[in-house]
Backbone as XML, in Angstrom:
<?xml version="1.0"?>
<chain id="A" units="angstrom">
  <residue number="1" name="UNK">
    <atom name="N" x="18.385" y="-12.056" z="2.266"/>
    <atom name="CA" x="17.992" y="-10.694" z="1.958"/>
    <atom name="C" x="16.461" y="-10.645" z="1.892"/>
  </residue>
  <residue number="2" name="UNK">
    <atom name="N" x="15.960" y="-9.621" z="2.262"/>
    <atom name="CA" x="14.309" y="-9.473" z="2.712"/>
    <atom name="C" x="14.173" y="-8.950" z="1.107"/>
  </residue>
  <residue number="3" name="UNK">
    <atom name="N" x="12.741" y="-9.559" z="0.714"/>
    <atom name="CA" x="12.105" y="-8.577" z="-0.234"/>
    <atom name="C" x="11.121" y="-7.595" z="-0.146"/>
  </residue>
  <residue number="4" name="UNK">
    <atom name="N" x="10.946" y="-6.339" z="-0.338"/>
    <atom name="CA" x="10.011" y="-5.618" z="-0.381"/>
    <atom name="C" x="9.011" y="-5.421" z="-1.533"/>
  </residue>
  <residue number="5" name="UNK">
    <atom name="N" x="7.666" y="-6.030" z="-1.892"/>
    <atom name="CA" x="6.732" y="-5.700" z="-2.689"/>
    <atom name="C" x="6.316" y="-4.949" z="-2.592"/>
  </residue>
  <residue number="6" name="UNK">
    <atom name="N" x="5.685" y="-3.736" z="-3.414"/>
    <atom name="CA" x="4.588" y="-2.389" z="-3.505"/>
    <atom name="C" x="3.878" y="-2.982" z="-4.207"/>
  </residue>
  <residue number="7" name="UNK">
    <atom name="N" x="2.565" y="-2.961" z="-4.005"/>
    <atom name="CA" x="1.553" y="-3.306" z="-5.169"/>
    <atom name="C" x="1.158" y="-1.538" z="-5.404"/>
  </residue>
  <residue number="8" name="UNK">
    <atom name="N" x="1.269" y="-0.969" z="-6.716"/>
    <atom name="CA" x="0.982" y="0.283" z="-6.708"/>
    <atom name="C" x="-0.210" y="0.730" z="-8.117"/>
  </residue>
  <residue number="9" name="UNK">
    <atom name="N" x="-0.387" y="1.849" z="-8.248"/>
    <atom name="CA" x="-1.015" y="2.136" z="-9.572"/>
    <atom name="C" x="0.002" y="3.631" z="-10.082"/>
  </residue>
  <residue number="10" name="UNK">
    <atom name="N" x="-0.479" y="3.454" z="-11.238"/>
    <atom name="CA" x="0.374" y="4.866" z="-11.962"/>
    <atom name="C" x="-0.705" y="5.839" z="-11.370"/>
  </residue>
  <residue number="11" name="UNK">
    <atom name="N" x="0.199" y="7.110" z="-11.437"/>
    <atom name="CA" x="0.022" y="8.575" z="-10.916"/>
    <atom name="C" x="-0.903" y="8.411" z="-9.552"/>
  </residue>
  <residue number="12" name="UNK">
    <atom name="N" x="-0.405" y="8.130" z="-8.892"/>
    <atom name="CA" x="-0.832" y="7.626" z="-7.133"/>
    <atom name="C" x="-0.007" y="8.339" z="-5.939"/>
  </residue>
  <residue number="13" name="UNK">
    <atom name="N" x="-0.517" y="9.380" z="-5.853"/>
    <atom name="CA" x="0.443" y="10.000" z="-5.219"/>
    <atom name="C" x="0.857" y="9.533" z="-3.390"/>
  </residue>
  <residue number="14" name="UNK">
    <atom name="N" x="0.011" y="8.644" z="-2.932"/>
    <atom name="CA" x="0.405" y="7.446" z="-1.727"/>
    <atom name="C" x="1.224" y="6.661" z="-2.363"/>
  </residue>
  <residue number="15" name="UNK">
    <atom name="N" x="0.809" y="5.966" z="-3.743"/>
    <atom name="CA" x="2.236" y="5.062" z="-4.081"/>
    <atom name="C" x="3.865" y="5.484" z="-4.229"/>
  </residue>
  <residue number="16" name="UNK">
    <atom name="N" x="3.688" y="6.629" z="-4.577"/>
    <atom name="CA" x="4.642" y="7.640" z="-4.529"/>
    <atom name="C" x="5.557" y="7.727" z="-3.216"/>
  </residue>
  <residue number="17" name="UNK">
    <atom name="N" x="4.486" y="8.270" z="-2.428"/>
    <atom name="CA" x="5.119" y="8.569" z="-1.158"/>
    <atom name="C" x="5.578" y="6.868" z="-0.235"/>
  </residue>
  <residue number="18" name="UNK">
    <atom name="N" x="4.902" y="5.970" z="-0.582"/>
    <atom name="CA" x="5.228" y="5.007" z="0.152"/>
    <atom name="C" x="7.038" y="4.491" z="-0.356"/>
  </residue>
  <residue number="19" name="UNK">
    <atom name="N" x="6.985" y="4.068" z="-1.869"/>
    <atom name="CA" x="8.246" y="4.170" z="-2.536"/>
    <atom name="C" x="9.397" y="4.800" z="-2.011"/>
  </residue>
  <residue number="20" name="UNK">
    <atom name="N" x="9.136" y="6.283" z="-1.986"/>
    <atom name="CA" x="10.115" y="6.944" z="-1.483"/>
    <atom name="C" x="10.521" y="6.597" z="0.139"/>
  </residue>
  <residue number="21" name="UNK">
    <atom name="N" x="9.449" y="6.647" z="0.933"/>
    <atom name="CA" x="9.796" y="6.016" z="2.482"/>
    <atom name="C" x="10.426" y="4.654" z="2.437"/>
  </residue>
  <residue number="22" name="UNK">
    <atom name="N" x="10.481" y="3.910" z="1.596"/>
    <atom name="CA" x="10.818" y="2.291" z="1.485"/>
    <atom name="C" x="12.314" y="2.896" z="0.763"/>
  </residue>
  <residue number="23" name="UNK">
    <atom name="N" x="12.037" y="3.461" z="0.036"/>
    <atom name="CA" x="13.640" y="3.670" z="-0.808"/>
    <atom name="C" x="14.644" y="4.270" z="0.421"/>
  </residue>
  <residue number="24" name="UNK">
    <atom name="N" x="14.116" y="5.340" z="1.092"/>
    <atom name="CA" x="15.028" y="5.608" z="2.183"/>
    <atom name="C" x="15.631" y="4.967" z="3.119"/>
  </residue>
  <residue number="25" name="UNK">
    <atom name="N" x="14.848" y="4.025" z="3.333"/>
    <atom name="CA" x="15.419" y="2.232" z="4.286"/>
    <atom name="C" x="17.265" y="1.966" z="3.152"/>
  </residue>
  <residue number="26" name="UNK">
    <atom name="N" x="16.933" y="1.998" z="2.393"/>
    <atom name="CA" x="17.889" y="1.242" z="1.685"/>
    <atom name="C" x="19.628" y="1.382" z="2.234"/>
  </residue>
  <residue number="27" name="UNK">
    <atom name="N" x="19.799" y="2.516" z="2.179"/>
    <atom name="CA" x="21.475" y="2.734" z="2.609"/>
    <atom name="C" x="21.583" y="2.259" z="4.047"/>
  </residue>
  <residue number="28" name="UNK">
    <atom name="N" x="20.198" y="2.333" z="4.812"/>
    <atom name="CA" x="20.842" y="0.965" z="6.503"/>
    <atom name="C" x="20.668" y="-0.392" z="5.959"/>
  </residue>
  <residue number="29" name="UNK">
    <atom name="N" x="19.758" y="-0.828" z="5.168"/>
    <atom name="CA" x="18.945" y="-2.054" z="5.040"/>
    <atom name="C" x="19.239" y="-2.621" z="3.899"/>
  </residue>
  <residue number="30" name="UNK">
    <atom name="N" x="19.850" y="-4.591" z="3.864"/>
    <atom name="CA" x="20.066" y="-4.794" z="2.360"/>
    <atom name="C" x="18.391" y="-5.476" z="2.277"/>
  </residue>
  <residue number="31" name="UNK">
    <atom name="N" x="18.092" y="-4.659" z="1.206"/>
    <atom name="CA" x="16.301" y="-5.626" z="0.935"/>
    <atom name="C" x="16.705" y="-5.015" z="-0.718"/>
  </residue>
  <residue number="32" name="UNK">
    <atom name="N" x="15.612" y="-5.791" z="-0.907"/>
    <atom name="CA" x="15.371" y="-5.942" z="-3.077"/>
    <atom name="C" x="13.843" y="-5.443" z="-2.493"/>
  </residue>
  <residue number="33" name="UNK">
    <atom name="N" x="13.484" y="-3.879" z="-3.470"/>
    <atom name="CA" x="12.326" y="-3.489" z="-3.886"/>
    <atom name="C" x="11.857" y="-3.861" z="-4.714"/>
  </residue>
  <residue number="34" name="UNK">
    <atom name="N" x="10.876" y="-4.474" z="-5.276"/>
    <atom name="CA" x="10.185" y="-4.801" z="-6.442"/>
    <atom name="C" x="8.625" y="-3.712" z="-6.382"/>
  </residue>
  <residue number="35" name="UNK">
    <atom name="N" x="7.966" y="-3.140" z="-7.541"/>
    <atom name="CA" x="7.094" y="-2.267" z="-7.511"/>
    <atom name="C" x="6.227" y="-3.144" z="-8.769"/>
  </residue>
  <residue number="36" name="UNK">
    <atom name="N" x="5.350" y="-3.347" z="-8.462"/>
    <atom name="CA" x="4.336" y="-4.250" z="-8.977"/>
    <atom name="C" x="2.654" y="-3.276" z="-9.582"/>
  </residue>
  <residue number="37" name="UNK">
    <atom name="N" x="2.641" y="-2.213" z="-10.575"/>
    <atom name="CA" x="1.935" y="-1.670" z="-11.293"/>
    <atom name="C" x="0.351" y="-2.961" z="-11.051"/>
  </residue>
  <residue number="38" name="UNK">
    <atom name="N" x="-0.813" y="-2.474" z="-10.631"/>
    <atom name="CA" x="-2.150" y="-3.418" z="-10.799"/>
    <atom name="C" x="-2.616" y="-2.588" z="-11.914"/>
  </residue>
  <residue number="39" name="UNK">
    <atom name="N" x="-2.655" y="-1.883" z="-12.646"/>
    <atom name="CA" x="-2.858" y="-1.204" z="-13.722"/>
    <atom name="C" x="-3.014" y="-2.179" z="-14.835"/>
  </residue>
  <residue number="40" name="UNK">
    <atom name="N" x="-4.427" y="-2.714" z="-15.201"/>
    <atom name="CA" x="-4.570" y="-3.129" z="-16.743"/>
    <atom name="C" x="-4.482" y="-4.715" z="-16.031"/>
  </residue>
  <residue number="41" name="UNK">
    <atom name="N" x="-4.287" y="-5.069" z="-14.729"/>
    <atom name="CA" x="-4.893" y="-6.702" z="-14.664"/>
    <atom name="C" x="-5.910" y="-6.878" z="-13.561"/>
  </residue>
  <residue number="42" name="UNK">
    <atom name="N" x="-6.624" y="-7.790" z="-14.339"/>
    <atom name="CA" x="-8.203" y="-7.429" z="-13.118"/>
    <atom name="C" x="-7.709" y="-8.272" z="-12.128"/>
  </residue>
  <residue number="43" name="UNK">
    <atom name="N" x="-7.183" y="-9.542" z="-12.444"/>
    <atom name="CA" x="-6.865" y="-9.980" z="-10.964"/>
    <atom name="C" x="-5.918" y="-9.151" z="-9.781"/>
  </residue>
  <residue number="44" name="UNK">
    <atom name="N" x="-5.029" y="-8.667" z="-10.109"/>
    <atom name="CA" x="-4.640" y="-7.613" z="-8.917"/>
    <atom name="C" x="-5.004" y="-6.692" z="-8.739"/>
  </residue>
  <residue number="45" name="UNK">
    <atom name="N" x="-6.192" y="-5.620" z="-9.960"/>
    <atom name="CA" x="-7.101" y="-5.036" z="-9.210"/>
    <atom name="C" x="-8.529" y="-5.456" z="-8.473"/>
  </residue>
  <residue number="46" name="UNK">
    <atom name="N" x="-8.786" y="-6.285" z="-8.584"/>
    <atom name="CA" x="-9.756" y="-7.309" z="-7.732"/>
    <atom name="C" x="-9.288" y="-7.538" z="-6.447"/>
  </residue>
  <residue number="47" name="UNK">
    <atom name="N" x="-8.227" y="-8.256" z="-6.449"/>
    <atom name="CA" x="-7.188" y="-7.890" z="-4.771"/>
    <atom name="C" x="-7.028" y="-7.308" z="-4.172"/>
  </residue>
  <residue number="48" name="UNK">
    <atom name="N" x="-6.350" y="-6.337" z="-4.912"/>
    <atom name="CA" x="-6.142" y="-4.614" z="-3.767"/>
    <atom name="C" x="-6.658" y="-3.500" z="-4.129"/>
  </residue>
  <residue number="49" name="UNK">
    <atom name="N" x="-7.490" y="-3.740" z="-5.228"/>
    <atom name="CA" x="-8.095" y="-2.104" z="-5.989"/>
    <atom name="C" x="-8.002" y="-0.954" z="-4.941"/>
  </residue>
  <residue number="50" name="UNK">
    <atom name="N" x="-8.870" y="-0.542" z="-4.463"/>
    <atom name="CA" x="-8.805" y="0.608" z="-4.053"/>
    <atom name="C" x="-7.418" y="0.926" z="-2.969"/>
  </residue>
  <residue number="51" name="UNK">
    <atom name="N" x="-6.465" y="-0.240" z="-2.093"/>
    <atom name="CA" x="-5.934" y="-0.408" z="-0.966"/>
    <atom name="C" x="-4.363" y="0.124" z="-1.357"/>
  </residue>
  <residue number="52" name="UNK">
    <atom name="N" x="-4.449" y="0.638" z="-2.900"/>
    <atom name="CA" x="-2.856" y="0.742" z="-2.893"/>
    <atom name="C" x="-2.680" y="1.971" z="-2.220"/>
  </residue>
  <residue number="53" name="UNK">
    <atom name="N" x="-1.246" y="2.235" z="-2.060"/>
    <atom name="CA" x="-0.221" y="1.237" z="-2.038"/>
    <atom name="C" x="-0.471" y="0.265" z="-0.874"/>
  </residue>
  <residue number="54" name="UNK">
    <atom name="N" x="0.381" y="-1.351" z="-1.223"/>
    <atom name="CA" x="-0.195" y="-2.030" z="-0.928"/>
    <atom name="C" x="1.769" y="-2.839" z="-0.285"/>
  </residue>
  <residue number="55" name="UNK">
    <atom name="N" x="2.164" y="-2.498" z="1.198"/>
    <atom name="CA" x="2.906" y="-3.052" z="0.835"/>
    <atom name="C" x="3.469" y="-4.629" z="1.829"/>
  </residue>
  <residue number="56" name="UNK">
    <atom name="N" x="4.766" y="-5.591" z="1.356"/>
    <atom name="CA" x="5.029" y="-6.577" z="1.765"/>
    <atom name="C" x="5.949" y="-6.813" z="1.684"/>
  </residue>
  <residue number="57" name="UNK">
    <atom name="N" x="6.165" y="-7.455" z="3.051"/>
    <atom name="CA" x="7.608" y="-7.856" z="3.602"/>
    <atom name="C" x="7.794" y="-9.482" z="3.211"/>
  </residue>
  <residue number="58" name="UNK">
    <atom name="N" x="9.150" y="-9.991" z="2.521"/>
    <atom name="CA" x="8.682" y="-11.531" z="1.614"/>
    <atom name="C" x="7.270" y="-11.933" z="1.656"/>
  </residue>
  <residue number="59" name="UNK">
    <atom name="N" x="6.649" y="-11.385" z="0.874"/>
    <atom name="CA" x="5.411" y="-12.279" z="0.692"/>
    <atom name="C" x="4.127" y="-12.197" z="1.493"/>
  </residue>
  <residue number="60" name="UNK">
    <atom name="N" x="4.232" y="-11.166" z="2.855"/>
    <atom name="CA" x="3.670" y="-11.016" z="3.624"/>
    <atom name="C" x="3.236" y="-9.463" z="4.075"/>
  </residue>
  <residue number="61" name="UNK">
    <atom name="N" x="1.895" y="-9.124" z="3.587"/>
    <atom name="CA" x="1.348" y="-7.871" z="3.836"/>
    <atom name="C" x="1.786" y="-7.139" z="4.830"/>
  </residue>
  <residue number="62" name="UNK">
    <atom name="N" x="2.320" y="-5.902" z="5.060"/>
    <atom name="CA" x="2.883" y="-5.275" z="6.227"/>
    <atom name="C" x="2.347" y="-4.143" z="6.108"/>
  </residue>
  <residue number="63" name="UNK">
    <atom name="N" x="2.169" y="-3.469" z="5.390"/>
    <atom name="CA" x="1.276" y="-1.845" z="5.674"/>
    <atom name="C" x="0.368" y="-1.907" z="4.262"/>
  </residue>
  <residue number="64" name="UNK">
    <atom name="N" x="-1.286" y="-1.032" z="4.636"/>
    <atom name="CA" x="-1.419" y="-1.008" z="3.399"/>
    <atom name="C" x="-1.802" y="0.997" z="3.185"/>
  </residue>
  <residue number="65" name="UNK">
    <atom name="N" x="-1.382" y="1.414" z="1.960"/>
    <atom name="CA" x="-1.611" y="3.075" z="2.032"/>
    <atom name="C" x="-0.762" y="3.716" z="2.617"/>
  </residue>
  <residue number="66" name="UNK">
    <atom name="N" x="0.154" y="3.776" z="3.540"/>
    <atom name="CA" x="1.022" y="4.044" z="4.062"/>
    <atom name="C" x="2.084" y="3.460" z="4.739"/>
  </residue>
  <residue number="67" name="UNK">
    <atom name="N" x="4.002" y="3.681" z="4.532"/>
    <atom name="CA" x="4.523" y="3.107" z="5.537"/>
    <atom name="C" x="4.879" y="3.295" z="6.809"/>
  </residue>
  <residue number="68" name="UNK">
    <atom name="N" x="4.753" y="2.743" z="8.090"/>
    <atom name="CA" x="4.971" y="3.050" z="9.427"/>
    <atom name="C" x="6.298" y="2.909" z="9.000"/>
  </residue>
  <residue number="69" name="UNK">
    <atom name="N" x="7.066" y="3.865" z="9.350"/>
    <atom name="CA" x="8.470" y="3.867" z="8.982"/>
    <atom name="C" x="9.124" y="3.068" z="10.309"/>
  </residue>
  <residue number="70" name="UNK">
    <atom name="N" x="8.338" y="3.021" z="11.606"/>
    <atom name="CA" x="9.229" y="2.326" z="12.916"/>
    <atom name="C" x="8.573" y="0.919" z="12.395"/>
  </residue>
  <residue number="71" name="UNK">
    <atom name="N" x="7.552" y="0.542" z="12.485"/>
    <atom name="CA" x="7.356" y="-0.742" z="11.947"/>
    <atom name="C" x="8.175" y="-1.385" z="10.949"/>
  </residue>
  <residue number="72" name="UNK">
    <atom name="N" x="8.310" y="-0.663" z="10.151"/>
    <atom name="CA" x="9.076" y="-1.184" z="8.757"/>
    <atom name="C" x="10.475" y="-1.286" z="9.093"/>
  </residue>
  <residue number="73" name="UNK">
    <atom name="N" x="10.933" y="-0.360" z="9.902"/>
    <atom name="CA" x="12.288" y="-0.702" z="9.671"/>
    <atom name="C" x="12.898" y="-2.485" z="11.194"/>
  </residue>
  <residue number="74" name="UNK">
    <atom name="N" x="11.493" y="-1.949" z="12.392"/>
    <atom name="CA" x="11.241" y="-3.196" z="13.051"/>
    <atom name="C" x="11.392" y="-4.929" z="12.401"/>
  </residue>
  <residue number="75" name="UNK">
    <atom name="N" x="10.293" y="-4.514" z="11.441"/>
    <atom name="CA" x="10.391" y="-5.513" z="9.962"/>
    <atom name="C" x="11.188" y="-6.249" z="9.723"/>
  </residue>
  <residue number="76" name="UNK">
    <atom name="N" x="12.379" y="-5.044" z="8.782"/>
    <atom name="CA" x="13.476" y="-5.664" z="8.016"/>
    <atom name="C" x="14.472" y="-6.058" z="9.554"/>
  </residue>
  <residue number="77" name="UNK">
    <atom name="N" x="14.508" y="-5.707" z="10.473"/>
    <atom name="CA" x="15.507" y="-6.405" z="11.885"/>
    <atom name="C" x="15.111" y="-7.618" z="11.999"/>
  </residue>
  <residue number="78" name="UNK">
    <atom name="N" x="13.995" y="-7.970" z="11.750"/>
    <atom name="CA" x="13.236" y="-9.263" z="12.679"/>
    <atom name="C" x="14.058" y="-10.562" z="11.371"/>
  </residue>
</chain>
């Protein structure tokens, strides 16, 4: 099963919208979302500060700020 990471911040309205495009994958696609708040730790805002949403396919950066919904779902096939 693929994992999907968001690196996001509260009231982000791209983190928002990326979530929801990733949540819609779900009823074709078995993947585990995990949503990962950088809010309040400097090391993951040092990483991706300004770049959220920030997201990854196991472990591996795949869009950042927005999801290509044909890419992504390319992604979870591969």
């Amino acid at each position: 099963m693929k994992k999907v990471t968001i690196y996001s911040r509260s009231n982000c309205h791209l983190c928002e919208v990326a979530l929801s495009t990733v949540m819609s994958f779900a009823p074709e696609f078995d993947f585990e979302i995990e949503r990962i708040l950088i809010d309040g730790s400097s090391r993951l805002e040092e990483k991706y500060g300004e770049q959220v949403p920030v997201i990854l396919i196991d472990g591996e950066v795949h869009d950042y700020f927005r999801v290509n919904p044909e890419r992504f779902r390319k992604a979870l096939l591969s």
